[in-house]
SEBALO-844877 format. One record per residue (C-alpha): x, z, y; chain. Coordinates in Angstrom, 1 decimal, m for minus. Layout:
R     px     pz     py firo
R      X      Z      Y    A
...
***
This chain:
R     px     pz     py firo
R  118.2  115.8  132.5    A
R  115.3  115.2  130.2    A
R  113.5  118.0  128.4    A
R  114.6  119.4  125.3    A
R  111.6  120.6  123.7    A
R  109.6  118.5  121.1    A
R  106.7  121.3  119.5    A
R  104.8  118.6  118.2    A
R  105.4  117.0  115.2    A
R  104.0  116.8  111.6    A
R  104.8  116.6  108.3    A
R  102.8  114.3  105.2    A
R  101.1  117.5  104.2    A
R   98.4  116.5  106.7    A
R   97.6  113.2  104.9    A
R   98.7  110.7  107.8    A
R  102.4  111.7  108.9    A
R  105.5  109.7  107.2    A
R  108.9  110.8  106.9    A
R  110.5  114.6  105.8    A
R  111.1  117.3  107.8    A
R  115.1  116.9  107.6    A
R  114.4  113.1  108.9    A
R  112.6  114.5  112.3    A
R  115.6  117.4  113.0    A
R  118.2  114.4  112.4    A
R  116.7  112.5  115.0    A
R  116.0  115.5  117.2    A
R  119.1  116.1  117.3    A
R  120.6  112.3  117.7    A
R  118.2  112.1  121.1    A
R  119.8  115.2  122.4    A
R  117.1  117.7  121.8    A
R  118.2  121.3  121.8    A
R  115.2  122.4  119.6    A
R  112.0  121.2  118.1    A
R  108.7  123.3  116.9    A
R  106.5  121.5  113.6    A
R  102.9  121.8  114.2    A
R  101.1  119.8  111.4    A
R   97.6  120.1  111.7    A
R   96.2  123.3  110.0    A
R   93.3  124.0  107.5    A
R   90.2  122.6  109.2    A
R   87.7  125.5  108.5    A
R   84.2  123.9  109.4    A
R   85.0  121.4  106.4    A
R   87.7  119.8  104.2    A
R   89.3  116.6  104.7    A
R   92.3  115.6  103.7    A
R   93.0  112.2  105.9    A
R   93.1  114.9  109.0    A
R   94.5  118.1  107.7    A
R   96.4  120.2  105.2    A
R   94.5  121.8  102.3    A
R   94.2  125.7  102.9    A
R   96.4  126.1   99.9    A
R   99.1  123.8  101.6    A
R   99.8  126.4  104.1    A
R  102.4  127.9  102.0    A
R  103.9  125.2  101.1    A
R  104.2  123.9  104.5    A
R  105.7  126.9  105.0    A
R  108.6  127.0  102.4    A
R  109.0  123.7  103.6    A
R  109.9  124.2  107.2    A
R  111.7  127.6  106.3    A
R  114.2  125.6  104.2    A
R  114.8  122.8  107.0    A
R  115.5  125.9  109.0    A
R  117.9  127.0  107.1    A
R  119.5  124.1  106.4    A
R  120.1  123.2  110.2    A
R  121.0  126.7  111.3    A
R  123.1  125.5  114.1    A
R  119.9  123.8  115.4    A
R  116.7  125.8  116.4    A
R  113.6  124.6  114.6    A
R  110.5  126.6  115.4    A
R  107.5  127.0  113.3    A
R  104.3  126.0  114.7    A
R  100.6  124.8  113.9    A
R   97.9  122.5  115.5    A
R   94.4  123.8  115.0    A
R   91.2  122.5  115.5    A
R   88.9  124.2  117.7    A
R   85.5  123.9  115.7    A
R   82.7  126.1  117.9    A
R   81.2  128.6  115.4    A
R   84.2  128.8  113.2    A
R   86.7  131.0  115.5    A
R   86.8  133.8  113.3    A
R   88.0  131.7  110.3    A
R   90.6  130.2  112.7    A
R   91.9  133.5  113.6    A
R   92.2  134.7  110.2    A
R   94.5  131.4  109.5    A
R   96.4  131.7  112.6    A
R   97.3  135.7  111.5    A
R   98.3  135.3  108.2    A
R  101.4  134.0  109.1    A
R  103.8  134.5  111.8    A
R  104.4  131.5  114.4    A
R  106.2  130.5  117.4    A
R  103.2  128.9  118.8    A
R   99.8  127.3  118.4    A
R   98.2  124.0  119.8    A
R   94.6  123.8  120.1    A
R   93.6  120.9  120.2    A
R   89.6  118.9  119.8    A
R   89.3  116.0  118.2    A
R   85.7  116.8  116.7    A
R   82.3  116.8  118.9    A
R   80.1  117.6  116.5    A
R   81.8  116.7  113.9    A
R   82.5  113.5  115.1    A
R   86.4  112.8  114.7    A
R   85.9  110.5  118.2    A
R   89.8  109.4  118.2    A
R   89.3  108.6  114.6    A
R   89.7  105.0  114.0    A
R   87.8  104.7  111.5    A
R   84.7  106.3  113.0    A
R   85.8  104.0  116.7    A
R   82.3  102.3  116.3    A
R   80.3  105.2  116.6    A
R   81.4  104.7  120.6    A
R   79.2  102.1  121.1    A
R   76.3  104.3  120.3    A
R   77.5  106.9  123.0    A
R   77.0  108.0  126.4    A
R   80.6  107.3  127.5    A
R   80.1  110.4  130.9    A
R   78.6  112.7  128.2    A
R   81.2  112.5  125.9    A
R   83.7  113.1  128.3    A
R   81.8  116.1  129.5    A
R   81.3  117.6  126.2    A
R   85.1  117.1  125.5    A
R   85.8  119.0  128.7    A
R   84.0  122.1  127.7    A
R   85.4  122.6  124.5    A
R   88.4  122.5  126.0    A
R   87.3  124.9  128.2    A
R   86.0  126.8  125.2    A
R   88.9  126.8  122.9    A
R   90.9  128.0  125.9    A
R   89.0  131.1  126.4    A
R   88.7  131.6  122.5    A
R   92.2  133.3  122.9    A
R   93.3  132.0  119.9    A
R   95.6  128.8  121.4    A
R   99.0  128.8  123.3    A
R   99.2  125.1  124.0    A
R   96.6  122.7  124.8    A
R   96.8  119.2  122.8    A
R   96.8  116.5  124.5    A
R   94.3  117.4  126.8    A
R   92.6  114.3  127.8    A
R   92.4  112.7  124.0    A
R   88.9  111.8  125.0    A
R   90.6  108.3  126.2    A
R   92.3  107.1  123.2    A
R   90.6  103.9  122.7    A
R   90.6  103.3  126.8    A
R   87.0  104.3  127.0    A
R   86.6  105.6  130.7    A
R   84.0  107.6  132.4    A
R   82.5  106.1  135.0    A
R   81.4  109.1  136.8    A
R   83.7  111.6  138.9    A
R   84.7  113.9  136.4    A
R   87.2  115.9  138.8    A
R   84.9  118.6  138.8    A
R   84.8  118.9  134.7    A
R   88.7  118.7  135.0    A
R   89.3  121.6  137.8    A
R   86.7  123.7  135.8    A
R   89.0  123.4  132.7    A
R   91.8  123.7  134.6    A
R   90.6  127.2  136.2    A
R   90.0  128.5  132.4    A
R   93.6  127.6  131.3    A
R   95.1  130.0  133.8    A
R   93.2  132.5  133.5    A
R   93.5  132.4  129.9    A
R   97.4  132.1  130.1    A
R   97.8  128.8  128.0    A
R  100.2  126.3  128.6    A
R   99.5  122.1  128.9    A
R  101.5  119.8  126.5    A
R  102.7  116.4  128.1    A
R  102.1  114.2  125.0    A
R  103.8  111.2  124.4    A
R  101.8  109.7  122.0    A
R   99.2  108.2  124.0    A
R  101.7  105.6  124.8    A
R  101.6  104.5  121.1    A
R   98.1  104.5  121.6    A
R   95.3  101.6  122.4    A
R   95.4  103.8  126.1    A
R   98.7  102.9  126.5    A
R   98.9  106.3  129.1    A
R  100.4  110.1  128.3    A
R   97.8  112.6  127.7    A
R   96.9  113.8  129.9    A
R   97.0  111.2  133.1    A
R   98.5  111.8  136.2    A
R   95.6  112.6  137.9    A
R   94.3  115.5  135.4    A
R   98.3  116.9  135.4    A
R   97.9  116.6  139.0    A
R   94.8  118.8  138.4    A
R   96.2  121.7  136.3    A
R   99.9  121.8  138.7    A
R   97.4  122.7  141.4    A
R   96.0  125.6  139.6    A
R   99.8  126.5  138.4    A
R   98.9  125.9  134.4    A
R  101.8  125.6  133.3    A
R  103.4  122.7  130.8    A
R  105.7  122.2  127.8    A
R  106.6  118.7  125.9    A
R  105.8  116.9  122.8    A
R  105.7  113.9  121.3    A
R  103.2  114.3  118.9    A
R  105.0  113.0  115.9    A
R  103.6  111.5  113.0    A
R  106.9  109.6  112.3    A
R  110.4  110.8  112.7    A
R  111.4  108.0  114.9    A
R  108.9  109.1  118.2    A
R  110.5  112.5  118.2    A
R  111.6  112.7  121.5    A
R  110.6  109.3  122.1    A
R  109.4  108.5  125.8    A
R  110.8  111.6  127.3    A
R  111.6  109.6  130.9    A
R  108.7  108.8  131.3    A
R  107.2  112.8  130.8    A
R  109.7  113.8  132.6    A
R  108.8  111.5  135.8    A
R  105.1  112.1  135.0    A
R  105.8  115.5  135.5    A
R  107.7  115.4  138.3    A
R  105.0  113.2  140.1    A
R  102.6  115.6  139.6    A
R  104.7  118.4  141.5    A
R  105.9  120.2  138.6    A
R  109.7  121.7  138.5    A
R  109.5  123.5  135.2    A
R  108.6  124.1  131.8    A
R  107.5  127.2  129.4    A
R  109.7  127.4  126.3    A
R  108.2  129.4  123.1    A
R  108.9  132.5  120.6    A
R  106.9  134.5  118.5    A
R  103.9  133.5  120.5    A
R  105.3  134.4  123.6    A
R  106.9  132.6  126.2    A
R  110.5  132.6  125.4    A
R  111.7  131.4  129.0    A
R  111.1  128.6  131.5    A
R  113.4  126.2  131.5    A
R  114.1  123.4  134.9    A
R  113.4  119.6  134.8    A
***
């Protein structure tokens, strides 16, 4: 049996998503999930920018939004989720965004170094300028970071670093068990991403030898598909599921209210 959990998926409030909420349920629901969470990508609070993220006065919108997709598919459980950016400096104005509304679940996720939108293909060139090792490092701890910021249930795609198949050429195990000692002990859970299958990486985030990683240090995982279209909800999930399989895993957390809801089997 596949999984039937999709908590990532987002709506065009965020400036780069297609398709209404009602589309992504409908095909939720004709790939035999049994319930899905949105997470469009919240407020970025170091700095506006609408290509990335919703508008802070979007938020309730987005809310209204997904409340009447819930209540228009009562018989199908729709959770209400959101993907925020972990900018160093700016956790208390995360917080106050993550509390002034109730949710089912947050992804952290880093897609800025510096302000640097690395898996941005519009600012891809700025690569050739980099230290390919160092990035990866710096990626690793603020991962590490957002973790132990408390503010994050889920991790996003945890090895996003790789998008555009840039590889480190050092052993970066070390950087990767680190992380993956923080995640536990800061209770958060690991998505297994689709997306990066749609991506110039052609691999899930994260890879089988970083899952291998964090099923060693028992972090546990959950599944998305990252959807910016209605027509990848769900999409890939045999491969996830033998991904996670292969790296020794046997179940996965399901969410409420913050909280895990229960663990469900693969």
């Amino acid at each position: 049996m596949l999984p039937k959990v999709d908590y990532h998926m987002h709506t065009p409030l965020c400036g780069h998503a297609v398709g209404k909420p009602e589309e992504y349920v409908e095909q939720a629901i004709r790939v035999g999930l049994s319930e899905i969470g949105f997470s469009d990508h919240a407020p970025l609070v170091s700095h506006p920018d609408s290509r990335y993220t919703m508008a802070a006065n979007e938020l309730p919108i987005y809310h209204d939004m997904i409340h009447k997709v819930q209540k228009k598919f009562s018989h199908f459980t729709i959770k209400l989720g959101l993907e925020a950016d972990y900018i160093p400096g700016f956790e208390n104005e995360t917080r106050k965004i993550l509390k002034a509304y109730p949710y089912d679940f947050v992804i952290g996720s880093v897609h800025f170094i510096d302000r640097w939108a690395f898996d941005d293909p519009e600012e891809k060139v700025k690569w050739r300028d980099k230290d390919i090792n160092a990035v990866y490092r710096d990626y690793y701890k603020l991962l590490r970071s957002s973790a132990s910021s408390g503010l994050f249930d889920i991790m996003g795609h945890v090895d996003l670093v790789k998008k555009f198949g840039h590889r480190a050429t050092e052993d970066l195990t070390p950087e990767v068990e680190k992380t993956a000692k923080v995640f536990k002990e800061f209770g958060v859970a690991v998505e297994i991403n689709t997306s990066g299958l749609r991506k110039p990486v052609q691999e899930i985030y994260p890879s089988l030898r970083v899952l291998t990683i964090y099923r060693a240090a028992d972090v546990p995982i959950t599944f998305s598909s990252d959807s910016h279209d209605p027509g990848d909800v769900g999409r890939d999930y045999d491969k996830a599921k033998e991904l996670a399989l292969a790296a020794g895993y046997q179940e996965y957390h399901v969410f409420k209210q913050r909280k895990v809801e229960r663990i469900e089997k693969l």
